[in-house]
N, C-alpha and C positions, 0 to 999 in steps of 0.2 A: 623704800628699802631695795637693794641692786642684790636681783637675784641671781646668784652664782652659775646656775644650772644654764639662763640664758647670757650669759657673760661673754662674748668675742674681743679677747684685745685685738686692735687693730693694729700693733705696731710690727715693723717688718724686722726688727731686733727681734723682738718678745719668737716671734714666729720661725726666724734661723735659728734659734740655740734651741726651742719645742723641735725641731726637723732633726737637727744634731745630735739632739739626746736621744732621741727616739732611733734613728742609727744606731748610735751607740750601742743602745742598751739592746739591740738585734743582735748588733754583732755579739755583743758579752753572751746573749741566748743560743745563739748561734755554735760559739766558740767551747760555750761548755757542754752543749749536746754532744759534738764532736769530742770533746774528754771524754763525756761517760760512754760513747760507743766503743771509745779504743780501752777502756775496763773493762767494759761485757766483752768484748772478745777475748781479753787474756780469764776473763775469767771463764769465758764457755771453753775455752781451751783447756783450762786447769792449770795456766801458770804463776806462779807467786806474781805478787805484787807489794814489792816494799812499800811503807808509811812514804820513803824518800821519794819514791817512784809515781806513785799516787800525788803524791803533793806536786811534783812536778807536771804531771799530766793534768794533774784539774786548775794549776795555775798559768799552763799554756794559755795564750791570745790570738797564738798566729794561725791563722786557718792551713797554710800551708803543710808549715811542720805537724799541726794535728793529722792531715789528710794523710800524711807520710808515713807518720805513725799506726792511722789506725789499718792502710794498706802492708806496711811489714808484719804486723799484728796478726794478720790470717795463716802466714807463713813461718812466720821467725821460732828458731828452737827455744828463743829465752825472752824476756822483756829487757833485759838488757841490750841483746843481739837490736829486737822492733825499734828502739831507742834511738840506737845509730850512738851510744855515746853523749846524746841528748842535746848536742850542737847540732845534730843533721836535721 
């Protein structure tokens, strides 16, 4: 009986797309830590945060625009304003 636990596939397919995912699902961890940082900051601020607004923020991917965000976010009078508009 092939015990799972000592199981190594060998194949260098099987072993690119386990490195890939495993990327991946960084990044996705990665990406959504950085949504929930730029909440806690509008929320230790005390500024609203629309459903709209929210959604957007937690459906972000790009590390960039996150960073943007959660840097306008210490500053900005509104979460509209940290937004940029939500293209920025």
């Amino acid at each position: 009986m092939l015990d799972l636990k000592e199981y190594q596939p060998q194949s260098e397919l099987y072993h690119k797309y386990i490195r890939r995912w495993l990327e991946e699902g960084k990044a996705e961890g990665e990406a959504a830590g950085m949504a929930e940082a730029v909440l806690a900051v509008f929320e230790v601020r005390g500024l609203p945060v629309t459903d709209e607004q929210r959604e957007l923020i937690l459906s972000c991917r790009d590390p960039d625009r996150l960073d943007r965000w959660h840097r306008r976010a210490i500053s900005a009078g509104s979460v509209e304003e940290a937004l940029g508009g939500a293209e920025s």
